[in-house]
Residue frames as a rotation matrix with the C-alpha (Angstrom) as fourth column:
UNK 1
0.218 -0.902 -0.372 -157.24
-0.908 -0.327 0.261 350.42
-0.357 0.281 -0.891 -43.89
UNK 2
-0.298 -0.145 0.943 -157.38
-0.235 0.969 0.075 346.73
-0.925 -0.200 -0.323 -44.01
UNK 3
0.561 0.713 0.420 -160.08
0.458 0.156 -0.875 346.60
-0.690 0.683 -0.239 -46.93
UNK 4
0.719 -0.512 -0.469 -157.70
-0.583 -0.813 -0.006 349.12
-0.378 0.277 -0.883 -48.57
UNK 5
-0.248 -0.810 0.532 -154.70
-0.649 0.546 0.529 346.35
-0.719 -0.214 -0.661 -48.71
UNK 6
-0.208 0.230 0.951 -156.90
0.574 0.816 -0.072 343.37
-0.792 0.530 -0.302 -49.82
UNK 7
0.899 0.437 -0.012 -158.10
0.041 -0.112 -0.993 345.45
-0.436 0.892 -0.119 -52.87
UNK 8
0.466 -0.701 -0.540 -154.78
-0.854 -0.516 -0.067 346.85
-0.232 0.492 -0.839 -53.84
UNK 9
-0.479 -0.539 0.692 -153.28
-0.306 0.842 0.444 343.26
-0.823 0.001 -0.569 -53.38
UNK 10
0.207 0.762 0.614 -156.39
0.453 0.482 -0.750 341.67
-0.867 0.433 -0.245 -55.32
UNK 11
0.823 0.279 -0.495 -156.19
-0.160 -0.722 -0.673 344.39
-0.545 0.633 -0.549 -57.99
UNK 12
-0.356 -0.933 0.055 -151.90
-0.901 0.358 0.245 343.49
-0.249 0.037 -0.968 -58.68
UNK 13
-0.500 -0.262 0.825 -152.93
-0.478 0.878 -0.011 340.23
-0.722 -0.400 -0.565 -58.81
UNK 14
0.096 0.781 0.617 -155.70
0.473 0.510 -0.719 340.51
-0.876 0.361 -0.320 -61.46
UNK 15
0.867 -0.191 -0.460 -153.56
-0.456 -0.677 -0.578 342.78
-0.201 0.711 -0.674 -63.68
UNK 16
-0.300 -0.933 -0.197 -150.96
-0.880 0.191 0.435 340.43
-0.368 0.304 -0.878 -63.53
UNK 17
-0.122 0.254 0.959 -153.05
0.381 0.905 -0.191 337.27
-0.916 0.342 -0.207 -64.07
UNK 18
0.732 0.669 0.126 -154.81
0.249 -0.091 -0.964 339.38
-0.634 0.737 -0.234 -66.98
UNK 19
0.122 -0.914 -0.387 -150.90
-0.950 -0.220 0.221 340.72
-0.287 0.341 -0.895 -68.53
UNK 20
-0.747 -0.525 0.408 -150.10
-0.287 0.808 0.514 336.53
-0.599 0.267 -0.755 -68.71
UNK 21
0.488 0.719 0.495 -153.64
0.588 0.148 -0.795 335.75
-0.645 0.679 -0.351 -70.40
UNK 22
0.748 -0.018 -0.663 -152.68
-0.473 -0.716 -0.514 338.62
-0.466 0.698 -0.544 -73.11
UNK 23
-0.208 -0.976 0.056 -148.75
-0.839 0.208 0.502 337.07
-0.502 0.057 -0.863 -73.30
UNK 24
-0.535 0.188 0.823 -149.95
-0.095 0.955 -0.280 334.09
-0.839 -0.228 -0.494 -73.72
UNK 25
0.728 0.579 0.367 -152.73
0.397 0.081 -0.914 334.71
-0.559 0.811 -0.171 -76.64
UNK 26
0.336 -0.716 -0.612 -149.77
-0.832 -0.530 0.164 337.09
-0.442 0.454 -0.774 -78.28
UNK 27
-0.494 -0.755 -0.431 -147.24
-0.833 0.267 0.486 334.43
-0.252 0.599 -0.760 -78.47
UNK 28
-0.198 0.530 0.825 -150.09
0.012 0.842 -0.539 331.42
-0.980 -0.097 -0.173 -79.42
UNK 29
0.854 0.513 0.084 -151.13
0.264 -0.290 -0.920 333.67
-0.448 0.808 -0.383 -82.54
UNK 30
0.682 -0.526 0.508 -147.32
0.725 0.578 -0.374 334.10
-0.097 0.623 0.776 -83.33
UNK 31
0.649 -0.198 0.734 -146.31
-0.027 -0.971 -0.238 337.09
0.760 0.135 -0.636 -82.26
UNK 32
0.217 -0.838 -0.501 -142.74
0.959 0.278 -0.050 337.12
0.182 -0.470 0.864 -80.59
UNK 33
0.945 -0.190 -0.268 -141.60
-0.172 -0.981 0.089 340.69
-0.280 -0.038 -0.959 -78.80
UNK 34
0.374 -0.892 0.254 -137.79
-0.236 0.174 0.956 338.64
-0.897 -0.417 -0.146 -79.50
UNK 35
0.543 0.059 -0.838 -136.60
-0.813 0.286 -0.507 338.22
0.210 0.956 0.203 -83.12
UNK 36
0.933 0.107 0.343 -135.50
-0.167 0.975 0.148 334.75
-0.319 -0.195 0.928 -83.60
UNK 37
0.165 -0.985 0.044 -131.85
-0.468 -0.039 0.883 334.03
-0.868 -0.166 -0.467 -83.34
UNK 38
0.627 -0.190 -0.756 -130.50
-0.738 0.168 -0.654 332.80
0.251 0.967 -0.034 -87.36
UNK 39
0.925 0.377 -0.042 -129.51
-0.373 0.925 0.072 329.06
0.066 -0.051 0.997 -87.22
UNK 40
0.391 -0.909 0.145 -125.94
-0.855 -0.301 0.422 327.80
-0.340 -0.289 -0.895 -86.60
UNK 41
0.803 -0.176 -0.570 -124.27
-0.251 0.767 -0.590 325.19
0.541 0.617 0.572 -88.99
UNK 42
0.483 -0.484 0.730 -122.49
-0.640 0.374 0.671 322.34
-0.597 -0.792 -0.129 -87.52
UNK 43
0.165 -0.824 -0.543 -119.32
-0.829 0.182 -0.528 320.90
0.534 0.537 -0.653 -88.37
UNK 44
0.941 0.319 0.114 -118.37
-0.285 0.562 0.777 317.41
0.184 -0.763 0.620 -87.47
UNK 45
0.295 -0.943 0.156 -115.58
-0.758 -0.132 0.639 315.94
-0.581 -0.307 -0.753 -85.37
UNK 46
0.186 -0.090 -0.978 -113.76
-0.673 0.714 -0.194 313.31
0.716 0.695 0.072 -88.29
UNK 47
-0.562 -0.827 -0.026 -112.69
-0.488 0.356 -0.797 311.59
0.668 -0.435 -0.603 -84.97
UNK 48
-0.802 0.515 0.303 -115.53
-0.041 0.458 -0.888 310.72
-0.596 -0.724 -0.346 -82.35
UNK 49
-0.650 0.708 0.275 -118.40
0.425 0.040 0.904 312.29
0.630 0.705 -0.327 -84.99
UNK 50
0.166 0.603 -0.780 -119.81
0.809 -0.536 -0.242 314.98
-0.564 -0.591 -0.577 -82.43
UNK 51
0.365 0.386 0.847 -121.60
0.809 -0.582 -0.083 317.77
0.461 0.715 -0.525 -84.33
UNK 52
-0.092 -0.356 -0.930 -119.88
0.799 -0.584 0.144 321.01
-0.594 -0.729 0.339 -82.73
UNK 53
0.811 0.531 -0.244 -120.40
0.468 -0.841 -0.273 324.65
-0.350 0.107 -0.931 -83.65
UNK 54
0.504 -0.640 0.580 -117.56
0.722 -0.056 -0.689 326.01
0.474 0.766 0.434 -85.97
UNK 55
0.000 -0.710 0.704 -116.65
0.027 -0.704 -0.710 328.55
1.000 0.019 0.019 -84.18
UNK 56
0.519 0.224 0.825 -116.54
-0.852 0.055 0.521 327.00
0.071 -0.973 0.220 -80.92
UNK 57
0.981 -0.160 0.106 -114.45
0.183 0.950 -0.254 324.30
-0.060 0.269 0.961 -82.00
UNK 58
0.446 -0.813 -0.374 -111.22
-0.406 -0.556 0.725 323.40
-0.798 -0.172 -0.578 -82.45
UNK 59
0.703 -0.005 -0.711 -109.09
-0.602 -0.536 -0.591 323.36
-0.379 0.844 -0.380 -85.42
UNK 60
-0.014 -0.838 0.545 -106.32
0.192 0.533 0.824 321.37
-0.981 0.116 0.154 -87.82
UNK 61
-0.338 0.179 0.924 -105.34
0.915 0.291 0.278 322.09
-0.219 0.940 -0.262 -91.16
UNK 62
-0.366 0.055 -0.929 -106.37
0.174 -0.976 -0.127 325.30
-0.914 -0.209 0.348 -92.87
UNK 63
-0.794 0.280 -0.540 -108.77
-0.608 -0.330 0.722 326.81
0.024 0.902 0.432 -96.11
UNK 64
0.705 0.497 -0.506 -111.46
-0.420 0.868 0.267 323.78
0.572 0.025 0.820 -97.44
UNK 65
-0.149 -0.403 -0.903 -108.65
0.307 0.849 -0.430 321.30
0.940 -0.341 -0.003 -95.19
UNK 66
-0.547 -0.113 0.829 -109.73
-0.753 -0.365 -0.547 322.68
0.365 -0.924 0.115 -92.12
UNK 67
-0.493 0.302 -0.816 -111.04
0.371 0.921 0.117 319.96
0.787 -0.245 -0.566 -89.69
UNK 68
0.126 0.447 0.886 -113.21
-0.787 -0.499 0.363 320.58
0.604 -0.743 0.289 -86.36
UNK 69
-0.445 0.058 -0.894 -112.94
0.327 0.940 -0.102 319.03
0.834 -0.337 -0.437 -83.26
UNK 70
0.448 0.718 0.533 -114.78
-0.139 -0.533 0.835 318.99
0.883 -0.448 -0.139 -80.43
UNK 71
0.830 -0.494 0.257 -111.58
-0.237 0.105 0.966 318.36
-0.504 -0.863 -0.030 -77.70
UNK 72
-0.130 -0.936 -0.326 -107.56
-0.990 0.102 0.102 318.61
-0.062 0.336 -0.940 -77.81
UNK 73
0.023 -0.158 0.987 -108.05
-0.425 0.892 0.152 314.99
-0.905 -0.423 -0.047 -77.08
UNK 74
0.510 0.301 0.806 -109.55
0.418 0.732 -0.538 314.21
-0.752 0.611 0.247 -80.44
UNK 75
0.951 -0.281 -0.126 -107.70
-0.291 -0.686 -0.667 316.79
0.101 0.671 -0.735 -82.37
UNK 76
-0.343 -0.939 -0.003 -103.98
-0.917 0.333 0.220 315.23
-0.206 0.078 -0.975 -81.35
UNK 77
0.034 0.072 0.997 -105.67
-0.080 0.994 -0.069 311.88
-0.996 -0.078 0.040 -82.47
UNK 78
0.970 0.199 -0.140 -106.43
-0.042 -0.430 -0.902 313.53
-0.239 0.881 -0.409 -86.11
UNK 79
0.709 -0.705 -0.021 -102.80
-0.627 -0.643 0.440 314.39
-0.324 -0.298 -0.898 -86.10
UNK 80
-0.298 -0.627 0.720 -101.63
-0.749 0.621 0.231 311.52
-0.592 -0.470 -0.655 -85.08
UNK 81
0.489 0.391 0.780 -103.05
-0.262 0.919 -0.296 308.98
-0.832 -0.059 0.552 -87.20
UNK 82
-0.348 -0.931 0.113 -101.53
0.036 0.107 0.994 307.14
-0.937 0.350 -0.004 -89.70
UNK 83
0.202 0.422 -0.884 -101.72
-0.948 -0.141 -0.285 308.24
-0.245 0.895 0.372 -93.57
UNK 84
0.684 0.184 0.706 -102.72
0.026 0.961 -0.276 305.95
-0.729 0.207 0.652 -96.09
């Protein structure tokens, strides 16, 4: 019963080792089972200049005047600053 175990173990073990060898040549030769996620353009903050993610960002201003920040902090500085 014993001998029975170690194979069954041994066997599991060499179908998973061989399953990562296979994964492994797959994604080496370019082959992805995941399609690749389409790139996200980044807006900067006019205030600190951290690159933040448009729609993760906050806002000022509205149409082409829309600004991004990346914190209320810098967005009530925008605001706040004096025009020329």
């Amino acid at each position: 019963m014993v001998r029975v175990i170690i194979w069954g173990v041994l066997i599991v073990l060499l179908v998973r080792a061989l399953s990562r060898l296979a994964r492994g040549v797959l994604e080496g030769a370019g082959y992805s089972r995941t399609p690749d996620r389409p790139s996200v353009s980044l807006v900067r903050d006019p205030v600190c200049g951290v690159f933040v993610a448009p729609n993760r960002a906050l806002t000022a201003g509205s149409g082409a005047a829309t600004a991004y920040f990346c914190s209320e902090k810098c967005r009530r500085a925008w605001q706040h600053r004096p025009l020329p």
